[in-house]
C-alpha positions in Angstrom: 92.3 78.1 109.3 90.0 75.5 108.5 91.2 71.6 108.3 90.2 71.3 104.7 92.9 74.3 103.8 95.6 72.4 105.9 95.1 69.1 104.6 94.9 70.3 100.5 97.8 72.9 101.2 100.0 73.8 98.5 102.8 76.4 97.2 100.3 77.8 95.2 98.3 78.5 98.1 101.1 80.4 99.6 101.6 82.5 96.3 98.2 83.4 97.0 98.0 84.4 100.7 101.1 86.5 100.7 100.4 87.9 97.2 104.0 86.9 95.9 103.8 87.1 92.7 101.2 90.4 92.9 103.8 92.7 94.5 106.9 90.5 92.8 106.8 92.3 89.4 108.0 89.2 88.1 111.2 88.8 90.4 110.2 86.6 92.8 108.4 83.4 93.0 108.6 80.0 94.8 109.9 76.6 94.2 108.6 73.1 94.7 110.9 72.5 98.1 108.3 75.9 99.2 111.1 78.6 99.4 111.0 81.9 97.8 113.1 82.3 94.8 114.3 85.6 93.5 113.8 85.5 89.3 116.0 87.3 87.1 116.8 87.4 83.4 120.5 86.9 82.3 122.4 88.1 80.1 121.5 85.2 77.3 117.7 86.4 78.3 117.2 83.1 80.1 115.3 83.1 83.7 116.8 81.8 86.6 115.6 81.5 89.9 117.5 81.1 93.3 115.9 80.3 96.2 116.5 82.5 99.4 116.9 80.6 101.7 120.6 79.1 100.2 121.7 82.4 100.1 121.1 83.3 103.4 122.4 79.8 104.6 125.8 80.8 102.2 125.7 84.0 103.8 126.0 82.7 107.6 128.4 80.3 106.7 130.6 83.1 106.0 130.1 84.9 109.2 127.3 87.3 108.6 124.4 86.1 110.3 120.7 87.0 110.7 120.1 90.0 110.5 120.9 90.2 106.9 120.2 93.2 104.4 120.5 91.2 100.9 121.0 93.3 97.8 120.5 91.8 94.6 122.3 93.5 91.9 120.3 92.2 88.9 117.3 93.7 89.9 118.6 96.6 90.4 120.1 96.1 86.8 117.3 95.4 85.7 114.6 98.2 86.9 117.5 101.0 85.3 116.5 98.9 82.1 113.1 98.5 82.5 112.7 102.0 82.8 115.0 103.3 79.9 113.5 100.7 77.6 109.8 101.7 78.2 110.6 105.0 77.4 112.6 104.0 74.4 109.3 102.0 73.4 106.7 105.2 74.2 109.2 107.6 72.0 109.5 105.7 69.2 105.7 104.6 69.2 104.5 108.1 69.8 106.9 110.0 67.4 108.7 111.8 70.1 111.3 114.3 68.6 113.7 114.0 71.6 115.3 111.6 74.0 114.8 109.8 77.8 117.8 110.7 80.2 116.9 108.9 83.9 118.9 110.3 87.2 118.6 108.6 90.4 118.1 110.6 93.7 121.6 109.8 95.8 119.0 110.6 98.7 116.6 107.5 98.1 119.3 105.1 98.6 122.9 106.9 100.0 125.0 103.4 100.0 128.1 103.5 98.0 127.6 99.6 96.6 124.3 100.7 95.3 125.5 104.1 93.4 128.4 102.1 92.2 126.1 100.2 90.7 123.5 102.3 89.3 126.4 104.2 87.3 127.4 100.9 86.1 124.2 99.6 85.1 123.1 103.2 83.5 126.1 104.1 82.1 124.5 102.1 78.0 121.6 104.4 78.8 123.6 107.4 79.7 121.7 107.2 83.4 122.6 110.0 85.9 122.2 110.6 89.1 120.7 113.6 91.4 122.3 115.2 94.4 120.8 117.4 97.0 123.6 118.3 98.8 127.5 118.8 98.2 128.0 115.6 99.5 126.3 114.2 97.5 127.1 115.9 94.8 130.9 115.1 95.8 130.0 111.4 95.2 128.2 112.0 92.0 131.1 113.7 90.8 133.4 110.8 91.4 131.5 107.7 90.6 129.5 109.2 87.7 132.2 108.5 84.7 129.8 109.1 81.9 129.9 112.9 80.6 126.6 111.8 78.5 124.8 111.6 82.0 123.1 114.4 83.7 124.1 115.6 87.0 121.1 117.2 88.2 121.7 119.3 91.7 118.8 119.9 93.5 118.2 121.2 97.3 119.6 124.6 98.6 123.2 125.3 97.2 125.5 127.8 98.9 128.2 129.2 96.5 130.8 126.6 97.7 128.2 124.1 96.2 128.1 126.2 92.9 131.3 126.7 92.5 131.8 123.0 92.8 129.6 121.9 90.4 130.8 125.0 87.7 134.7 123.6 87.6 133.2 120.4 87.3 131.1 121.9 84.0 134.4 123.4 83.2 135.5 119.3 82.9 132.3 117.8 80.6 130.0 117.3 83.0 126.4 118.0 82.2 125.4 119.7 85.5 122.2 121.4 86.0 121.7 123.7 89.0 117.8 123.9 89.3 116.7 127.1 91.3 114.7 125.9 94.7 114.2 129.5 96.3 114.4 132.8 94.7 117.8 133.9 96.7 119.1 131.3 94.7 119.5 132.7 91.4 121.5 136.2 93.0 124.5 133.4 93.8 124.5 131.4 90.6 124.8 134.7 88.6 127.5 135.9 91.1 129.1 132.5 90.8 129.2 132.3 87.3 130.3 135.7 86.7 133.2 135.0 88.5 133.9 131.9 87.2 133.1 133.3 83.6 131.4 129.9 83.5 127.9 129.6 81.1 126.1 127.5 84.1 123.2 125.3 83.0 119.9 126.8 85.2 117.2 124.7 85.5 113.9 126.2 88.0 111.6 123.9 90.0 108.3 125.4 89.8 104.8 125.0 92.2 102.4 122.9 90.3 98.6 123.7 91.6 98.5 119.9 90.9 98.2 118.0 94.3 98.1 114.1 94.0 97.2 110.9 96.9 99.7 109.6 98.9 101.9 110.2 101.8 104.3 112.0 100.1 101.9 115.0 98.3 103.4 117.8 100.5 105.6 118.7 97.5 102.7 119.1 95.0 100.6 122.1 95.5 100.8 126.4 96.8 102.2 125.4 99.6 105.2 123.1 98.7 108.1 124.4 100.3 110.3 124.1 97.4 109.9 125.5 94.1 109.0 129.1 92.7 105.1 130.6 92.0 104.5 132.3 88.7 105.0 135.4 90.1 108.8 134.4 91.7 109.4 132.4 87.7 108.7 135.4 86.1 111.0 138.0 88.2 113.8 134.9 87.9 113.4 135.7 84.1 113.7 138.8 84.0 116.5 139.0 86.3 118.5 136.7 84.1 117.6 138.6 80.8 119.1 141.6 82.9 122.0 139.8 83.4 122.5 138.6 79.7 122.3 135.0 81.0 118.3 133.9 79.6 120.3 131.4 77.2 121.3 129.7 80.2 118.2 128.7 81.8 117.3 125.3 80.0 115.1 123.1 81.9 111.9 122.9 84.2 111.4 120.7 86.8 108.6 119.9 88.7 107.9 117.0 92.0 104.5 115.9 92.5 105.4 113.4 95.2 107.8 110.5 96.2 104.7 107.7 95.2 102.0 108.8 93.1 99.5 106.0 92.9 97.0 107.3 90.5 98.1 108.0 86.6 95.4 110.9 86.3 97.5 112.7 88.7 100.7 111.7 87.0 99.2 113.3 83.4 97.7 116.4 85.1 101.0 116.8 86.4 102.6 117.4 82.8 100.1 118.8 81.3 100.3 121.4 83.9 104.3 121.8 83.6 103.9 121.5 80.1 102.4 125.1 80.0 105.0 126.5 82.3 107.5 125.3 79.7 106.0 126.3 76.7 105.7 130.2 78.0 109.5 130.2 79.5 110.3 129.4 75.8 107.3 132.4 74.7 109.8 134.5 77.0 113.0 133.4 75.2 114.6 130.9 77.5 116.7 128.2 75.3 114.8 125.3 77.6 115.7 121.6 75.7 115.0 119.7 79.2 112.0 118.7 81.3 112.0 117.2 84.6 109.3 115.1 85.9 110.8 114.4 89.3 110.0 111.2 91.0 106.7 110.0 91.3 106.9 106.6 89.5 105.3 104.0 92.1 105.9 100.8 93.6 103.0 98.5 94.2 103.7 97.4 97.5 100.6 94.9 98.2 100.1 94.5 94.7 96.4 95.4 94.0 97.3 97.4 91.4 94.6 100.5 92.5 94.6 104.3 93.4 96.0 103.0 97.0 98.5 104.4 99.0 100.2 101.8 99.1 100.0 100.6 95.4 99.8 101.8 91.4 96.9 101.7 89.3 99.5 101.9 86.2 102.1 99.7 84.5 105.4 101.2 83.9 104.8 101.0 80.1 101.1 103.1 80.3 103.4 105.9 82.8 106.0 106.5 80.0 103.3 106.4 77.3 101.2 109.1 79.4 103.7 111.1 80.1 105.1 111.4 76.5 101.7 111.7 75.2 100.9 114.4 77.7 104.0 116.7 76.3 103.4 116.0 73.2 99.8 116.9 73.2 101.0 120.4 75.0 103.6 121.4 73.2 102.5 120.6 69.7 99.8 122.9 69.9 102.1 125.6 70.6 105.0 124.9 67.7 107.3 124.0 70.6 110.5 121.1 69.5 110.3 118.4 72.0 112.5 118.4 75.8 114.7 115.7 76.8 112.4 114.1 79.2 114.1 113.6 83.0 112.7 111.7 85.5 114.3 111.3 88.9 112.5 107.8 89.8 114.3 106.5 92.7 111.5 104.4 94.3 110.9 102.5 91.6 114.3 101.9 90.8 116.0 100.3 94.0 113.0 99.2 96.0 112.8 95.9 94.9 116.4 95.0 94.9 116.9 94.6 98.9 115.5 92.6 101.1 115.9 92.6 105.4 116.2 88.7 106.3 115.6 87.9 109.6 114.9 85.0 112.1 112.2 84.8 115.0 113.6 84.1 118.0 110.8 83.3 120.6 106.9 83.5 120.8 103.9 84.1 123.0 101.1 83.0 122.6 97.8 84.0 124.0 96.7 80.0 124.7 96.3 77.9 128.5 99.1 76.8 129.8 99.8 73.5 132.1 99.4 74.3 136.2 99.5 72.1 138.7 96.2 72.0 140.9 94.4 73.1 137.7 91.0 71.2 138.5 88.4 73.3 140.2 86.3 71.6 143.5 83.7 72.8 145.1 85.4 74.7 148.0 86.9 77.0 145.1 86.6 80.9 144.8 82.4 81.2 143.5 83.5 83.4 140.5 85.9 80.7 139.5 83.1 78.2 139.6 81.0 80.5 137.7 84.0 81.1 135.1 84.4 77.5 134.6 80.2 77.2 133.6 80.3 79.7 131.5 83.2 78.0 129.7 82.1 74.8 129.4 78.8 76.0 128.3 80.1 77.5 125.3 77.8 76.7 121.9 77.6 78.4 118.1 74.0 79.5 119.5 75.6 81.5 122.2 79.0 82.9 121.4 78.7 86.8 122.6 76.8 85.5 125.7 79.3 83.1 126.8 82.3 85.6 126.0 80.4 88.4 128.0 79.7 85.8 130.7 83.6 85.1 130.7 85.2 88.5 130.5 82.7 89.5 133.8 83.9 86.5 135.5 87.8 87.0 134.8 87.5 90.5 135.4 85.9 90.0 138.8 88.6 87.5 140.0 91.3 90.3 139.0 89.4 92.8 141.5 89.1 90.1 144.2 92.7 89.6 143.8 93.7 93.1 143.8 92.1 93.1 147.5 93.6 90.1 148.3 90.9 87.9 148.5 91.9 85.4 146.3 95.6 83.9 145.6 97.4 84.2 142.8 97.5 80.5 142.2 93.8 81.1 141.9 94.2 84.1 139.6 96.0 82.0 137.1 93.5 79.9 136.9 90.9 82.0 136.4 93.4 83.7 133.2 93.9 80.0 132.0 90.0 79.0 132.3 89.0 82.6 130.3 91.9 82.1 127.2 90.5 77.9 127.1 87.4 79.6 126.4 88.4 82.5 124.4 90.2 80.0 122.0 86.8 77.8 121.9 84.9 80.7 120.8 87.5 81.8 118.0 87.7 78.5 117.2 83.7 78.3 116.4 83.5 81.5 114.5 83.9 79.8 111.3 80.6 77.7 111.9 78.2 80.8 112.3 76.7 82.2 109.8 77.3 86.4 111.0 80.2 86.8 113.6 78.9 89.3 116.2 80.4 93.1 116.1 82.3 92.3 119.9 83.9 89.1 118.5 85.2 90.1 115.0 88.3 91.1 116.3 89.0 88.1 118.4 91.3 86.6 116.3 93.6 89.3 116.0 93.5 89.9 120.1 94.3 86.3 120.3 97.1 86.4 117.8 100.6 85.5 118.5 103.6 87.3 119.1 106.8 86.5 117.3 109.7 88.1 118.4 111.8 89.4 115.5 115.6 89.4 115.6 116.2 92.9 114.7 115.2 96.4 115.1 112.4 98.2 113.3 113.7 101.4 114.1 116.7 100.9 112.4 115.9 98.9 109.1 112.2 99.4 108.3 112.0 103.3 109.8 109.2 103.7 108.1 106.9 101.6 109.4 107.2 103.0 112.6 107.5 106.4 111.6 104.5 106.4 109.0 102.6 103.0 109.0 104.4 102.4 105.7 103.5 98.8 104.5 106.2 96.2 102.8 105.4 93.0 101.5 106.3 90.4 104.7 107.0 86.6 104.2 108.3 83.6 105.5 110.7 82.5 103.1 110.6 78.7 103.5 108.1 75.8 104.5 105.4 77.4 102.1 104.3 74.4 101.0 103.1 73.9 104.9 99.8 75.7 105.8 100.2 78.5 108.1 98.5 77.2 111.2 99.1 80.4 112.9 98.7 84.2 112.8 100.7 87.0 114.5 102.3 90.5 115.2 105.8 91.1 114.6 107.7 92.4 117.6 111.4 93.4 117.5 114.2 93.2 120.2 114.4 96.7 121.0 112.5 97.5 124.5 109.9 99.9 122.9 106.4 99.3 122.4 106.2 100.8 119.0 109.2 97.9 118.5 106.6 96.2 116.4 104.3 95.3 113.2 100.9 94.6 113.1 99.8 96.1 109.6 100.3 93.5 107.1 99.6 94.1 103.1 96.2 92.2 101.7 94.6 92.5 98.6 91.4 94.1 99.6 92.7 96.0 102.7 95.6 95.9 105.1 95.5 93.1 107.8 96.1 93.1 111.2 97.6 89.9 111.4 100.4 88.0 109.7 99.7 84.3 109.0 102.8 82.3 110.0 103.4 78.8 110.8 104.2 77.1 114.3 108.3 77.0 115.4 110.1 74.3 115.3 112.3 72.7 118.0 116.3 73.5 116.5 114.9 75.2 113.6 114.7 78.7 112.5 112.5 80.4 111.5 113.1 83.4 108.2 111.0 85.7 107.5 111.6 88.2 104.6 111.2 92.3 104.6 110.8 93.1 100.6 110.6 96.6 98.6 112.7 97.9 101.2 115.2 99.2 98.9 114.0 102.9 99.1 115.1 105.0 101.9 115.1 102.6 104.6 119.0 101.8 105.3 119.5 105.7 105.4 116.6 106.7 107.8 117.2 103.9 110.0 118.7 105.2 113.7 120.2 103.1 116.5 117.6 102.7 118.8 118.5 100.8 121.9 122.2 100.7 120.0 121.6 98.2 117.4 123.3 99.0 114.7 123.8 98.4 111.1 122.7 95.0 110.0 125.1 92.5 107.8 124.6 93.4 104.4 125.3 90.8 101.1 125.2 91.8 97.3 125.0 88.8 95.2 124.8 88.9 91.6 123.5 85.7 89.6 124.8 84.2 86.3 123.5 82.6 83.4 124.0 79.6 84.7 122.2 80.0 87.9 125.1 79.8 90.6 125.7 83.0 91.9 128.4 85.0 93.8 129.0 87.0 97.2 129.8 90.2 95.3 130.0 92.2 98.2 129.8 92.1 101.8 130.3 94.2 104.6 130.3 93.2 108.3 127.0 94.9 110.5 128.3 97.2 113.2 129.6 95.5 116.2 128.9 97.0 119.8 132.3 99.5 120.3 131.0 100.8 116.9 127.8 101.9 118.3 129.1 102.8 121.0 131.5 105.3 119.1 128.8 107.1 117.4 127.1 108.3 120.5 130.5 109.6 122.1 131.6 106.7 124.0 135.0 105.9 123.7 135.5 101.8 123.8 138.9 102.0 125.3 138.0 104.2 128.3 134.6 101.9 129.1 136.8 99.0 129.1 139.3 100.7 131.6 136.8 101.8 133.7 135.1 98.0 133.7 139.1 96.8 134.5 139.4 99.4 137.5 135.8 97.8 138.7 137.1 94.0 137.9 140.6 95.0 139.8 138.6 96.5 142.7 136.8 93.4 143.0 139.8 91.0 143.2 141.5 93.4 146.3 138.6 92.4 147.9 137.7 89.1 147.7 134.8 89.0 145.4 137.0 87.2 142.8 140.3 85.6 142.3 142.8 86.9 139.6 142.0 84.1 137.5 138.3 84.9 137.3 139.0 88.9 136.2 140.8 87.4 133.4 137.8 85.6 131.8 135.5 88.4 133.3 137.0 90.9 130.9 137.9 88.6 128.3 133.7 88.6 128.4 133.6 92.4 128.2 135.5 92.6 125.4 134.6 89.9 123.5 130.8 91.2 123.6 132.4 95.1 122.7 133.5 93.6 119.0 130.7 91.3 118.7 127.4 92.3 116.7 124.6 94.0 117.9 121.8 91.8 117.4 121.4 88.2 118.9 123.6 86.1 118.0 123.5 82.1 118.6 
């Protein structure tokens, strides 16, 4: 970073470089002392802003330390409103003869706090929920109060799951059972027959549509849910057999978990659109259409066709898509569908956010040696190493790096034969990073960087070591080089003098992240700023709200993170709603098999062993398993 950027650094400089308020939507900002604020509107439709940093200090003062998973329950408020009240806008604007009716996938985010809330917060815009599974359709069933609500049950359903969700119909609930697989229909008509229940059928059909993405392997022939026109039209007939064509009433279709371009989004309806209209042609009573998820989060906030982003506002998606049915079905006399969409993304991504501190860092400079000057009587290739160094000018960059890479590389073969010491070694890796740095550092004065020396920065970055594990709380930026916004949350009114790679605690090279959001195109390197003595450091994970705590697994047994709702109030303060302790070692433990009680009697027969010995007195077993069990209940992750 140049001097000029350092000296003239500001907050809004930071807003910039980490693209705060690109991906933020609105809810999240800075403040003057350079922490990031989270923004939310209140009940009296004031804004308020609370910085990040004092919650997590409030936070450890109560015992849960860093590692954190925050949850902030107004935005999650919020987004269920956002997203009822821009379809509320695009139906009235348009003339739309029916009604909006959201359901959020239980599958997206599992946790109880957050499906507590989502029936809370939904329940003025008679919000649903979906389940894929009888567990969680088990949890829909008891925390979803509001009869007006769809349950929508998606997945593979064995008759004990039917049979469940029928009594259930038999009580108010609006539950639709949408066909995955042909087999399927044979046991709801069995069910139902025996239950001399009316079920409500819905049918997921294959659009030929495909969309971008990493999630597109649910659009297209070869999605491995849903039913071809040739399966949809024997699932008709069947049921017209059966005297039960009055019962299937909805279509629903999945183009993919993040659908970043809205062309896709609207040949998806139109598409669907047509299936509907001809399932009425064939006398199906219909009334619902389901879009499935797709709505987007823009993660690095370029707002393009990206993977990673949206080239679409919420308000142009619900205007699309009711524009798109329209436009299809009033050509063919068709009344208007309740329009679902299960958009589970979009709704609790931006609401969580993994705090977490850095604990140590290396960094890829000279360090201080004794005997560091270089005489005459020295190793030739070290004499040559230290020329080539010293020699170092804009004019000759590539030459003198080349010139330095042979000589280092040359003292690491002499010492392999043992013709040099290792004292001399380290010098000759000290004298190649001075000059390494000096080349980096006069990159900025040439006018083209050569090819070999563009990515010099990023091989000289740092490493900060994260207190946490990737595996287990951002799973999918290991598993599919997912990107999520990444941020020091204070001293952002300091320039970043630094840039690094995120590596976690967990002994595993894949332990790590080096793909960092940008507006233009992903980065390799994070810009951070430089520890400080009795200070830590916080850096905040955000959009992580999706899928992440459920996927995460226990990787070198760490565990569960703390996690902390808060919920803010008009007048800014804000409360601890929630809190729940991360797992603590005989926890982990437990899950793969061990049993806590029997390792710590097996440690007590070793400790007891050791005293009828002579290694240790009586006195020191005592505090040697007082240790042992102290570290069985504490938490996973380091603690200070």
């Amino acid at each position: 970073m140049k001097q000029r950027q350092v000296q003239d650094w500001s907050g809004e400089d930071a807003a910039e470089l980490y693209g705060i308020r690109n991906w933020g939507a609105g809810y999240f900002d800075l403040n003057e002392a350079g922490e990031i604020t989270v923004r939310v509107e209140t009940a009296s439709g004031e804004i308020r802003s609370v910085s990040l940093m004092d919650i997590a200090r409030g936070a450890t003062e109560r015992g849960l330390g860093l590692p954190l998973l925050l949850r902030i329950e107004n935005l999650l408020d919020a987004q269920i409103a956002r997203i009822n009240q821009s379809f509320a806008r695009a139906i009235e604007s348009c003339g739309y003869g029916n009604v909006f009716r959201g359901v959020f996938p239980i599958k997206v985010n599992q946790q109880c706090q957050v499906i507590e809330e989502i029936a809370k917060a939904g329940r003025r815009f008679n919000h649903g929920l979906e389940a894929g599974s009888k567990a969680e359709l088990i949890a829909a069933l008891s925390i979803l109060d509001n009869t007006e609500s769809l349950i929508i049950c998606n997945g593979y359903k064995d008759e004990e799951f039917i049979n469940l969700g029928l009594q259930a119909q038999r009580l108010g609930v609006q539950i639709f059972f949408v066909v995955e697989t042909p087999s399927e229909v044979d046991t709801i008509i069995r069910c139902a027959e025996r239950e001399q229940v009316r079920p409500n059928i819905g049918v997921r059909v294959k659009l030929a549509s495909k969309v971008g993405g990493y999630w597109n392997a649910t659009s297209g022939d070869r999605s491995i849910f849903g039913l071809g026109s040739n399966d949809l039209i024997a699932m008709v007939d069947q049921l017209r057999h059966h005297d039960m064509l009055d019962c299937l009433k909805l279509l629903h279709y999945h183009l993919g978990s993040q659908v970043p371009n809205i062309r896709d989004i609207r040949t998806g309806v139109l598409e669907a659109c047509r299936y509907y209209a001809d399932l009425v042609e064939e006398g199906a009573a219909m009334g619902y259409l389901d879009l499935g998820g797709g709505l987007a989060v823009d993660y690095d906030g370029s707002k393009t066709n990206y993977t990673h982003s949206k080239n679409y506002s919420l308000d142009e998606y619900c205007v699309d898509v009711v524009e798109a049915i329209m436009g299809t079905l009033d050509s063919e006399g068709v009344a208007h569908p309740v329009i679902i969409t299960e958009s589970g993304r979009a709704t609790v991504a931006y609401s969580s956010v993994l705090l977490f501190d850095i604990l140590d860092t290396t960094r890829f400079e000279p360090v201080e040696l004794e005997q560091t000057a270089l005489s005459d009587g020295d190793h030739p290739m070290l004499m040559n190493l230290l020329d080539a160094v010293n020699n170092i000018t804009p004019k000759n960059l590539q030459e003198s790096y080349n010139d330095a890479l042979y000589y280092r590389d040359e003292v690491r073969a002499l010492y392999l034969h043992g013709q040099v010491s290792l004292r001399e070694r380290a010098s000759a890796e000290n004298l190649f990073l001075q000059g390494a740095q000096k080349i980096r550092a006069l990159l900025d004065e040439v006018d083209e960087v050569p090819v070999d020396l563009q990515a010099l920065p990023e091989v000289l970055s740092d490493i900060y070591y994260a207190n946490m594990s990737v595996f287990q709380s951002l799973p999918d930026m290991w598993a599919i080089d997912q990107v999520f916004p990444l941020v020091p949350i204070h001293r952002l009114n300091e320039a970043p003098t630094r840039s690094a790679i995120i590596a976690d605690i967990t002994c595993d090279c894949d332990g790590k992240i080096d793909r960092f959001i940008g507006r233009q195109k992903e980065h390799k390197t994070l810009p951070v700023h430089a520890l400080k003595e009795s200070e830590d450091y916080i850096l905040g994970t955000f959009l992580i709200g999706a899928y992440q705590e459920t996927l995460g697994d226990l990787h070198n047994l760490f565990g569960d993170t703390n996690v902390v709702s808060v919920r803010i109030h008009d007048d800014g303060s804000f409360d601890y709603s929630r809190e729940i302790h991360g797992d603590s070692i005989a926890d982990v433990l437990s899950y793969v098999e061990y049993q806590p009680q029997a390792l710590f009697e097996s440690f007590r027969k070793l400790a007891e062993k050791a005293v009828k010995s002579g290694k240790i007195t009586p006195q020191q077993r005592k505090q040697i398993l007082h240790t042992y069990t102290a570290s069985m209940s504490g938490y996973t992750y380091f603690e200070k």
